[in-house]
C-alpha positions as CSV (number, residue, x, y, z in Angstrom):
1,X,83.7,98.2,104.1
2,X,87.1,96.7,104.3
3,X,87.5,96.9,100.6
4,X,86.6,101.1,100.9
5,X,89.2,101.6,103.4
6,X,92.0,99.7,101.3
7,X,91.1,102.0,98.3
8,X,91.2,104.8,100.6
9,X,94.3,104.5,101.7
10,X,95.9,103.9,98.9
11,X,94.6,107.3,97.6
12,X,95.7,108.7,100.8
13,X,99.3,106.8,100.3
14,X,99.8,108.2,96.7
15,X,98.7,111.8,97.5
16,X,100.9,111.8,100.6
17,X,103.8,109.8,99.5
18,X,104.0,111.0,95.6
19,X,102.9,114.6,95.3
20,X,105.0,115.2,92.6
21,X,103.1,112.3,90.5
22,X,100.2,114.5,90.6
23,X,101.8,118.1,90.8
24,X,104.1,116.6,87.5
25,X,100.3,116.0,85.7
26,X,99.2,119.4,86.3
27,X,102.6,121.2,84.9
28,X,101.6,119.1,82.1
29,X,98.1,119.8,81.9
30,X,98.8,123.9,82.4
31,X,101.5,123.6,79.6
32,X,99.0,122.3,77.0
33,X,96.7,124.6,78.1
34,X,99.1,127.3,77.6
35,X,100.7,126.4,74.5
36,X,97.3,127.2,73.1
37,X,98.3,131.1,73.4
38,X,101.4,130.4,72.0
39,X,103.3,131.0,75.3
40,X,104.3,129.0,78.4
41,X,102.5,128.8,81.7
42,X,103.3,131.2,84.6
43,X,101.7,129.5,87.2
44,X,100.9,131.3,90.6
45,X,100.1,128.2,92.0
46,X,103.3,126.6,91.0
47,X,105.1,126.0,94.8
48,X,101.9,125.6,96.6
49,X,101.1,122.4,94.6
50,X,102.8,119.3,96.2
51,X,102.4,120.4,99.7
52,X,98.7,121.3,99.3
53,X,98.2,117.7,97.4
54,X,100.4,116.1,100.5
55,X,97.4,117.8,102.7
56,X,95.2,116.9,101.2
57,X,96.6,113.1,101.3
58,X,96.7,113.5,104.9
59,X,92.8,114.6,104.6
60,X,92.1,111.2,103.4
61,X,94.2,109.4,106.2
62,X,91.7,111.0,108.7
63,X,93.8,114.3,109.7
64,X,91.0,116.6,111.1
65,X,90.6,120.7,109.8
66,X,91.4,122.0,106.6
67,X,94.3,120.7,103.6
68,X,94.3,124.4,102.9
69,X,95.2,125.8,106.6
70,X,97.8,122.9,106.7
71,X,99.5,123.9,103.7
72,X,102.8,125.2,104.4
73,X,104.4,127.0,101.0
74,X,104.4,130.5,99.1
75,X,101.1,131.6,97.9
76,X,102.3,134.2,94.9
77,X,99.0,136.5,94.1
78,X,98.5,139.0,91.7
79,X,95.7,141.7,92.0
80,X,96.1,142.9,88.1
81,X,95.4,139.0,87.0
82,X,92.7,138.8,90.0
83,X,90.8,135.7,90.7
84,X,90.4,134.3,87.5
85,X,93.6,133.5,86.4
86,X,94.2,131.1,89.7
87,X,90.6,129.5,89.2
88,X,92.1,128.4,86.5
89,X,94.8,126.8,87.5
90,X,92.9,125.2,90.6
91,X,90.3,123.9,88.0
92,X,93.2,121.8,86.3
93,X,93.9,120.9,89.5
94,X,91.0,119.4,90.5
95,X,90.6,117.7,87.1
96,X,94.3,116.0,88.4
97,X,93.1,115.2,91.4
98,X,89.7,114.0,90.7
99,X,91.4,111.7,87.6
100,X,93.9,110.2,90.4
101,X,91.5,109.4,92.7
102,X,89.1,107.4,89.7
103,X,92.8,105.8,88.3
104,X,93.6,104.8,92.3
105,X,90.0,103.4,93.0
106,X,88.7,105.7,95.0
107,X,85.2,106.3,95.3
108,X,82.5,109.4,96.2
109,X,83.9,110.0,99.7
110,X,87.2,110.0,98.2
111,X,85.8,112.6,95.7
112,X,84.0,114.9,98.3
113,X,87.3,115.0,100.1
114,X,89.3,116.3,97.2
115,X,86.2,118.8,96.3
116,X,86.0,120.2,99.7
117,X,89.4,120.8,100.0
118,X,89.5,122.7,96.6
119,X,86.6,124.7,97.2
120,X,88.2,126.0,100.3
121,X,91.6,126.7,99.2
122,X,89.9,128.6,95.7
123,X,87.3,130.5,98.2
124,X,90.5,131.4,100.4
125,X,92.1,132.5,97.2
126,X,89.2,134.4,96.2
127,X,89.3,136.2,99.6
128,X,92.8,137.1,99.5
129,X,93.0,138.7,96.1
130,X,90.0,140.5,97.1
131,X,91.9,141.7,100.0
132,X,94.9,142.9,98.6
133,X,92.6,145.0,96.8
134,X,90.8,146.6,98.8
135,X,93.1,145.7,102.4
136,X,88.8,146.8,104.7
137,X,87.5,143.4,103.0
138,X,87.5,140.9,105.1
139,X,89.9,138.2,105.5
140,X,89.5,134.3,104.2
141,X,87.5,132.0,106.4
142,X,89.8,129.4,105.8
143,X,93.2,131.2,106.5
144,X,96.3,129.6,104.3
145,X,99.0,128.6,106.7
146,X,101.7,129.7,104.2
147,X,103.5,133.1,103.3
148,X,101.3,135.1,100.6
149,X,103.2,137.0,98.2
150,X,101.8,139.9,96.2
151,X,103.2,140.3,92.7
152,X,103.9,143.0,90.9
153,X,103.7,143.1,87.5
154,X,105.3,145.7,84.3
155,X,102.3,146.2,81.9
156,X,102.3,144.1,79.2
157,X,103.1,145.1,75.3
158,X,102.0,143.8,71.7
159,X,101.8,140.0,72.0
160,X,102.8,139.6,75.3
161,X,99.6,140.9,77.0
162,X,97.8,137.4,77.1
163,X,97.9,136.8,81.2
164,X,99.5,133.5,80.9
165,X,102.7,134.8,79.3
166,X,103.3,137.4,81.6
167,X,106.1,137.5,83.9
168,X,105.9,138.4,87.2
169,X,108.4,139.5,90.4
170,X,107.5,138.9,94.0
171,X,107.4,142.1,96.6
172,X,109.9,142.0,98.8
């Protein structure tokens, strides 16, 4: 039991002390991923990273409610790239997260932690895109504590219209 709580907390020290360890991994991960189109990553999820990873550290250290409704930052949305877009970069994500947590010696709970806190913060994603669409759905269950931006986006031409290559403005 004493050994469980050591590895614990050193997954809790990492995620809370080094966010940009693991936020650097998924740039790198997305990246790769989008080289594949031939164009670099625009990642909506690109300032929310650290300080959802910091939360969800703090998850781990025993910090009651939800990484997600903790997580202070700019949530950038776009209803023309819609949900599946960010899934995507929430599934690298969680492949980061889940990797540091195996590298760090963290077990299941560890594990559950990190899943439960992704699956809320992609459902609360999910919500909000849906939301911005059509403003009489209703709003996440799991509210994000940050500012959510909606982008607006010229339509794309020739090569360009792959989604990760497209560039985007926030609304003001």
């Amino acid at each position: 039991m004493a050994e469980h709580a050591r590895r614990r907390a050193g997954v809790a020290r990492v995620f809370v002390g080094q966010p940009e360890r693991l936020a650097a991994a998924w740039r790198r991960m997305r990246f790769a991923e989008a080289r594949k189109d031939g164009s670099p990553p625009c990642n909506q999820l690109e300032s929310v990273v650290e300080p959802f990873i910091r939360e969800v550290g703090r998850t781990l250290e025993g910090v009651g409610g939800s990484a997600w409704s903790r997580t202070r930052a700019v949530l950038r949305l776009s209803s023309r790239r819609g949900s599946r877009v960010l899934n995507d970069e929430f599934a690298a994500l969680r492949r980061c997260l889940l990797d540091a947590v195996e590298t760090l010696g963290g077990g299941n709970a560890e594990r559950a932690v990190v899943n439960q806190a992704l699956d809320e913060a992609v459902s609360s994603t999910e919500e909000l895109v849906e939301h911005l669409a059509n403003p009489f759905a209703p709003k996440p269950r799991v509210p994000f504590a940050g500012l959510v931006v909606q982008c607006f986006e010229k339509p794309a031409r020739g090569r360009e219209k792959a989604h990760s290559g497209e560039k985007h403005a926030p609304a003001h």
